[in-house]
C-alpha positions in Angstrom: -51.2 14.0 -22.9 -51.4 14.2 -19.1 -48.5 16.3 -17.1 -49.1 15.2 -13.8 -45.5 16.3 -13.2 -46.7 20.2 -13.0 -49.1 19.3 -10.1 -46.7 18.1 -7.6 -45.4 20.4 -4.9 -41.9 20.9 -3.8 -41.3 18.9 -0.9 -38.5 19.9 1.2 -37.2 16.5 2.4 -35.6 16.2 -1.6 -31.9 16.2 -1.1 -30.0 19.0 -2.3 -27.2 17.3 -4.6 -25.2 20.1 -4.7 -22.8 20.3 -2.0 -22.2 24.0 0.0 -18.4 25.2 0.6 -19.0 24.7 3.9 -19.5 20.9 3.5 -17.0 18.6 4.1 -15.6 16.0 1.6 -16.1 12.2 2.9 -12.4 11.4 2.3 -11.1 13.5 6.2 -9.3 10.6 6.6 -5.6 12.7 5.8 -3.5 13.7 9.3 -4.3 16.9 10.4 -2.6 20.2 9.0 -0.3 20.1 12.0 1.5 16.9 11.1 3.5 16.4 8.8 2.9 14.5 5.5 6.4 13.1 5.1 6.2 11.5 8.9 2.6 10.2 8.2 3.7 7.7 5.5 6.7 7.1 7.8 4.8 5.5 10.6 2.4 3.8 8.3 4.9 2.2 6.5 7.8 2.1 9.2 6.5 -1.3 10.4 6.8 -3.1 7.5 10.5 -1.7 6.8 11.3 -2.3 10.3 10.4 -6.2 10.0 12.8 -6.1 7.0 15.6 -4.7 9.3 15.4 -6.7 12.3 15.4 -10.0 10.2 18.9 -9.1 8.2 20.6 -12.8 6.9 17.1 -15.0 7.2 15.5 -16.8 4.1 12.4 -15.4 3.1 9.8 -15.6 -0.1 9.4 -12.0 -1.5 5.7 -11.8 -3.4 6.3 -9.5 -5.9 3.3 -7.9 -9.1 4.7 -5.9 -12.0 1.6 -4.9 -13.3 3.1 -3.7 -16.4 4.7 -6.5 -17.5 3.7 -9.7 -19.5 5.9 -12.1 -19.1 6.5 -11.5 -15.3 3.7 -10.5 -13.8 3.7 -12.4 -11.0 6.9 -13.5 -9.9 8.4 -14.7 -6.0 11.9 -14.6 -5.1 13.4 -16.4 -2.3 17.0 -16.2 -0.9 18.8 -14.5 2.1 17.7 -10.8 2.9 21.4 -9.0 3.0 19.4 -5.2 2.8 16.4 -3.8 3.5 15.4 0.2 2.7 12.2 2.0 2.0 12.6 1.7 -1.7 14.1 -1.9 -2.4 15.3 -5.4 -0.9 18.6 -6.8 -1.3 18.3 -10.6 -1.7 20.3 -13.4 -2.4 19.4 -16.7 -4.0 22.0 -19.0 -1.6 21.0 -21.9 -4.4 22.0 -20.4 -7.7 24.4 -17.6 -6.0 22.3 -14.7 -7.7 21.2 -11.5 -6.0 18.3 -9.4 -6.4 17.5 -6.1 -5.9 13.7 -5.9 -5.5 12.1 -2.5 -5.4 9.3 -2.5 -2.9 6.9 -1.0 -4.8 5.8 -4.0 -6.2 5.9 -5.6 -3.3 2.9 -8.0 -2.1 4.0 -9.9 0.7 7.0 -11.5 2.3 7.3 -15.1 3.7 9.7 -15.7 6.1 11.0 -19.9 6.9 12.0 -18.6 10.3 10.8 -17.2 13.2 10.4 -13.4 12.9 12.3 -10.5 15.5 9.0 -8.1 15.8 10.9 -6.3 18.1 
């Protein structure tokens, strides 16, 4: 049996796979250590809650996944936004007089059948 592998030198263009501690992770992408988490996620997500807010009593189709379940995995809801927060959606159906309380974690999109205060 041949070992060629013996014979070859050690080139120093190989990459070294092991990364130093001075090497920094590709994922820098967090705010800096001088902001604050908490008012990160606000403005990322203030928009989208602020859309909610400035629409209050228009009719709108809310997109919703629950992941978890079978029956309802994919469900949309359309009525009259009463409330908007961070953490659900107040809605009411004006047909059937029901109302919803949508948590906007599973929430995919909104629809709105007006026109939309951006403002």
């Amino acid at each position: 049996m041949n070992n060629n592998y013996q014979n070859i030198p050690y080139s120093s263009n190989v990459p070294n796979f092991v990364p130093s501690q001075s090497t920094q992770p590709p994922y820098t992408n967090f705010p800096n250590t001088n902001q604050n988490y908490n008012s990160y996620i606000d403005e990322k997500y203030q928009y989208a809650y602020n859309i909610l807010n400035n629409n209050p009593a228009q009719i709108a189709s809310f997109y919703m996944s629950y992941p978890d379940s079978v029956e309802w995995r994919d469900r949309v809801f359309t009525g009259r936004v009463i409330h908007a927060s961070r953490e659900y959606t107040l809605l009411r159906n004006e047909e059937t007089q029901e109302w919803y309380v949508l948590p906007s974690i599973y929430l995919n999109y909104v629809i709105y059948n007006e026109d939309v205060n951006l403002s």
